[in-house]
N, C-alpha and C positions, 0 to 999 in steps of 0.2 A: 555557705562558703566551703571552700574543700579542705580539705584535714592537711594541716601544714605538719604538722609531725606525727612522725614514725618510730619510736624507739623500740622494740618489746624485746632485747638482748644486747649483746656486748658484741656480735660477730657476724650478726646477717648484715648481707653486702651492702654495705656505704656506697648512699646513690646520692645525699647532699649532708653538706656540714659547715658550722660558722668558723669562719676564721677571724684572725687581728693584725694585720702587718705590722710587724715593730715598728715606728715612729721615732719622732722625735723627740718622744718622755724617755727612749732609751738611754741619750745622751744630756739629760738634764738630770742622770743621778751622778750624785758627787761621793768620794769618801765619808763624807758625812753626812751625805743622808742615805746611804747604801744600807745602813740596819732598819732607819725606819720604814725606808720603803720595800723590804724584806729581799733583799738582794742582797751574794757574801763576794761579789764583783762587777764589774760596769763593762756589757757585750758590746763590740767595737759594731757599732750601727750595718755601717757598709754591708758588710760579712754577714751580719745580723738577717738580713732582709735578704741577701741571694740565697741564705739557709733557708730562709724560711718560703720564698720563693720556690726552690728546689721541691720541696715537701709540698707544697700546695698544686707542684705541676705533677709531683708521684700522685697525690690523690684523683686530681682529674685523669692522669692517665689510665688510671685501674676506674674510671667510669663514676665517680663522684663528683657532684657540683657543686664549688666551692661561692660561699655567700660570706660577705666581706661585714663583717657589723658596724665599723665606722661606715660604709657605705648605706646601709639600712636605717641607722640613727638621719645621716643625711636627707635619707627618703620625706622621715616623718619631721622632719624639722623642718626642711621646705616646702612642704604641702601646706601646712600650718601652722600660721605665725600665732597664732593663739596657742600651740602644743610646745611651740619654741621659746614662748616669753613665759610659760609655766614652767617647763623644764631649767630654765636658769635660775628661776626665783627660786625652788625648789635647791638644784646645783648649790648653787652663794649659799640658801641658809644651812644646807647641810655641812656644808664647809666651813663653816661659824662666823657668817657673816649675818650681821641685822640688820634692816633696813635703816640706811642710814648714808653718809659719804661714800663709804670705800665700796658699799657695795651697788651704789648706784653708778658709781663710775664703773666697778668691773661689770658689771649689767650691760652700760649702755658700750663699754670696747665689746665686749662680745656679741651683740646686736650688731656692730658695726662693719662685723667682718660676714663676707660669702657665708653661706650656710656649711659649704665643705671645710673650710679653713676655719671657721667656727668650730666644726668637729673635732678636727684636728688639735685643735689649740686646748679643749677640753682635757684629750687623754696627752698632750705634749705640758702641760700646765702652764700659767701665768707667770712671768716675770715680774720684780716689781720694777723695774729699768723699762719693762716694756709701757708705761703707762707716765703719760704727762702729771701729776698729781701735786695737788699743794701740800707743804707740809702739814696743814690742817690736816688733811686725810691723812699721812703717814703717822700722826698723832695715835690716830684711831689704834694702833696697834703697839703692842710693847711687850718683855722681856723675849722670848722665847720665839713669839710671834714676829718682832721688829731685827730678829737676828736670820730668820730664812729670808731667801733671796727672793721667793716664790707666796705672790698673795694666793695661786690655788695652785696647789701640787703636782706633780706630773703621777700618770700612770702607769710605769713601767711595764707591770705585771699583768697588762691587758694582754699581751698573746700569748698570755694563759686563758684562752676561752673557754675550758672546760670548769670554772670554779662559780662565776657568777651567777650563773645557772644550771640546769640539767634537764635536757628531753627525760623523758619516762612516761612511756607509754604514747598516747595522743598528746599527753600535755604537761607543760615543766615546772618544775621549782622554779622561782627567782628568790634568790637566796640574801640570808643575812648575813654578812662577810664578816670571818673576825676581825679583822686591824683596820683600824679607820685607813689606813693606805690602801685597800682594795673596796672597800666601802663603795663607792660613785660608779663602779665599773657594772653595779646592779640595778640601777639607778636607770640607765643607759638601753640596757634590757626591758625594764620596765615600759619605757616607754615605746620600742619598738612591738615588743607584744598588745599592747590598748592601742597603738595606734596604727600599724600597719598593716595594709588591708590584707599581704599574704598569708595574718600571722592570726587575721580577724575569729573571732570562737575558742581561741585554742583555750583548753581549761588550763587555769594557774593550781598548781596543788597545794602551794604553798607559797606566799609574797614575803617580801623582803621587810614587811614594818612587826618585825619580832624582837624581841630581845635575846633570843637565845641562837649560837650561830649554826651555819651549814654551809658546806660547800662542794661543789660540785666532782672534786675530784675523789673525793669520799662517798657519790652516789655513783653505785656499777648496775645495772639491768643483766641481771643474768637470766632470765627468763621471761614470758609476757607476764608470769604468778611471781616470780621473785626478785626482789630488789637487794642490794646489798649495800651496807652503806658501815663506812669505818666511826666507829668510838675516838676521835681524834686530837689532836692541836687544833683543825680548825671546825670539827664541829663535836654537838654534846651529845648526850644520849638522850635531853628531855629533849631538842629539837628532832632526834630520829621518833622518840615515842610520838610525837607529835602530829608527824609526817605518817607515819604509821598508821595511826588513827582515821585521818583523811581518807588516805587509799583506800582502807578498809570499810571505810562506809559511803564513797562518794561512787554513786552509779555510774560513772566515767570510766571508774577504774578497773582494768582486770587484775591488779595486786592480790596477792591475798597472804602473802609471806616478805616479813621481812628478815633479811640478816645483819644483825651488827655485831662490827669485829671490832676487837680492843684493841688496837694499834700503840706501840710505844709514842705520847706525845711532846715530839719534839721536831726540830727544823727538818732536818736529816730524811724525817719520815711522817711529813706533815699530811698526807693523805693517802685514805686505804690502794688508791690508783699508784702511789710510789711503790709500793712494796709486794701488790697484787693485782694481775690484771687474768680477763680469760678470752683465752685468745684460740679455743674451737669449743664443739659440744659436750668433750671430759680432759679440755688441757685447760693450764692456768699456770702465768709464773707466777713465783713467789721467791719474797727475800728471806732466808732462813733464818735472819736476826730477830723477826718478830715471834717466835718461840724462843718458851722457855727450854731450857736445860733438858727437861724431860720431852722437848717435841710439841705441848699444849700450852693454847692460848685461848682467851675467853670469848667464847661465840655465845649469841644469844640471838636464839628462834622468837620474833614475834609474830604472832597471828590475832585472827582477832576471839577476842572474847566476849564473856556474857555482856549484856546490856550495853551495846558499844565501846566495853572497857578491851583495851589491847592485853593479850595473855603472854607473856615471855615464862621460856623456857632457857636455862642456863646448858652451855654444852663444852666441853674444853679441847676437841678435837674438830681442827675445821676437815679436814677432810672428810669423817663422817659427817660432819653437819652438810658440806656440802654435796655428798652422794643422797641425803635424805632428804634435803630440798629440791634437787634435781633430778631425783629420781633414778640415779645413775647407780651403776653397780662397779665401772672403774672409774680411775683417776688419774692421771696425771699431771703432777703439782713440777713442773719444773723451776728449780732455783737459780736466783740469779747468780753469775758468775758460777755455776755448776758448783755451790755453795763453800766455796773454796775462803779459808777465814782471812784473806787478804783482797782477793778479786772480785767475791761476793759483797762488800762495802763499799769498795770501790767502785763500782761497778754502778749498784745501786744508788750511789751519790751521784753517777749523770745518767741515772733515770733508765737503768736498766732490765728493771722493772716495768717500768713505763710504756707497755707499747699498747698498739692501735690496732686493733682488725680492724682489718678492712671486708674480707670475708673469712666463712669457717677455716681457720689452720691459716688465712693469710694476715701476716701483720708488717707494722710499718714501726720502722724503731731507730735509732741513734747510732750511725756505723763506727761510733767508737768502743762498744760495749760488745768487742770481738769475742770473749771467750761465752758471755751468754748468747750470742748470734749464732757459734758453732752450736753450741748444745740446743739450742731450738731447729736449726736444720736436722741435727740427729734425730730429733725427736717426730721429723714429720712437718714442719712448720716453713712456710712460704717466709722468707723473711723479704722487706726492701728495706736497705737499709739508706736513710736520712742524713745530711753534713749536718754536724754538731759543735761543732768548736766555738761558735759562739753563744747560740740558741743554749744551748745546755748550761751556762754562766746563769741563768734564772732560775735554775732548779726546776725543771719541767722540760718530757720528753714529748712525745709523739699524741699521745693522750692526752696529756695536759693543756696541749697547743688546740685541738679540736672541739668542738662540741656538737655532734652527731645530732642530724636534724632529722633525717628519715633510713632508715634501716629497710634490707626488705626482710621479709618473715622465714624464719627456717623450718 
């Protein structure tokens, strides 16, 4: 089969990448369940989708083929009804159901519907109104459980495509999600990688049945040898040493360097992608909040060491670290909001930080986030800038929304 992915950087020209149209789990989040489902407001749908539209016609128009993953889940779902009646059993029990009433009936309403609108209704979630049910079954459930309206949850945070997984290299992570609200959205992934024949060979570097988490907006490719990946909220440092380890002994891999950055973990700046991206061969934004006082913050060189054991090296200056990984002799670290201690926060809360090459020096970002927009044109930088007014309500910019399927080489 031929090699479905392409990753070996952050900035060689984007020729394909997955996307998630906002749906209708956008409008099935309430005030009260807006913190569980990690949302700090609810994007007016409509608006939602011509933004996100917009952005997916700026990618094909700069020469990228955009691949729809509720469409790809559909593929493998209708090929095989044997992949499709695993996938739900699976689905239910993750979701905490046993076999038993409630979950035989949501089994067999979801069998019931088209295969598309099956999909659909996965990442839009289950009502309990939607379902004839005796009160026998509604038994099956209580305090906390018999107060949501929703016997499976909706997905909001699925057009964030960059988290549940990660290209890297020929072949990706499918990752452990921290908060059980993004959990199933990996799940999803899983199976279009084992089952879909475009996707058939590709190496897993790491699957989703861990206990320790990682997410995708935390894994950056900055070179075919270097990987970077944030110390975060939503992933650890045993799952980076972990992942580490893999790279460095799986004959697959061209890694041989990893970088992990300490990131402050909290909402604000819940992955190394918010706060840092690189967007040519010696540019890179950054939020100047993730230093301390004196400028440094804790980076750590892993490579590999004796007996297949991973060797780390502590460094407190990422700009050096990042000229000695990259081999580079300048730098250009541009900050967001031209690191101005009002606009630089600002800024950085709708994902200012957050952008997407598309190629070297060309990127794609959030046309609200004017004052780091101007400061990357100064600097040389191709901007196109994206509607945001409601896409940006999720806490994820241009980067967040994509996940890069084939790159070409620089």
């Amino acid at each position: 089969m031929a090699q479905a992915i392409n990753v070996n950087s952050e900035i060689g020209k984007l020729k394909s990448v997955l996307l998630h149209r906002p749906g209708a789990e956008v409008e099935n989040i309430t005030p009260d369940t807006m913190e569980s489902l990690l949302f700090d407001d609810i994007p007016f749908l409509k608006i939602a989708q011509k933004e996100h539209d917009f952005f997916a016609q700026t990618l094909r128009d700069n020469g990228a083929e955009t691949l729809y993953i509720e469409d790809l889940a559909t593929d493998v779902f209708a090929k095989d009804t044997a992949v499709k009646d695993e996938f739900l059993t699976r689905f239910l029990t993750e979701a905490g159901y046993k076999h038993g009433r409630t979950f035989d009936s949501l089994k067999e309403y979801l069998e019931g519907l088209e295969t598309k609108e099956m999909v659909d209704k996965i990442y839009a979630g289950v009502r309990k109104n939607e379902l004839d049910l005796q009160r026998s079954v509604l038994s099956d459930l209580a305090g906390s459980d018999a107060a949501n309206p929703f016997y499976l949850n909706p997905l909001p945070n699925a057009y964030f495509t960059r988290d549940p997984q990660a290209s890297m290299g020929a072949g990706m992570t499918i990752n452990r999600m921290t908060f059980a609200a993004r959990q199933p959205e990996s799940m999803i992934t899983e199976y279009i990688m084992k089952h879909h024949e475009r996707f058939a060979g590709t190496p897993i570097w790491r699957d989703r049945n861990h206990t320790t988490r990682i997410e995708g907006g935390d894994e950056l490719i900055l070179s075919k040898n270097v990987v970077a990946i944030g110390v975060s909220q939503r992933t650890s440092s045993k799952s980076i040493q972990a992942l580490a380890k893999e790279l460095f002994s799986n004959p697959l891999s061209t890694f041989d360097t990893v970088l992990a950055v300490e990131i402050p973990h909290n909402h604000a700046m819940m992955h190394l992608d918010t706060v840092f991206t690189m967007i040519n061969y010696d540019q890179f934004t950054v939020f100047p909040g993730i230093f301390s006082q004196d400028g440094n913050i804790n980076v750590f060189v892993l490579k590999q060491g004796k007996d297949g054991e991973v060797e780390i090296n502590r460094m407190s200056d990422l700009g050096k670290a990042l000229k000695q990984v990259l081999n580079l002799s300048e730098l250009d670290l541009i900050e967001t909001g031209d690191g101005d201690p009002i606009v630089a926060p600002r800024e950085q809360w709708n994902d200012g930080s957050n952008t997407l090459a598309i190629a070297p020096g060309e990127i794609v970002t959030y046309d609200r986030n004017y004052v780091s927009i101007e400061l990357l044109k100064q600097h040389g930088i191709k901007v196109h800038e994206i509607l945001s007014s409601e896409l940006a309500r999720g806490r994820g910019g241009a980067r967040c929304m994509s996940q890069p399927l084939w790159r070409d080489e620089i």
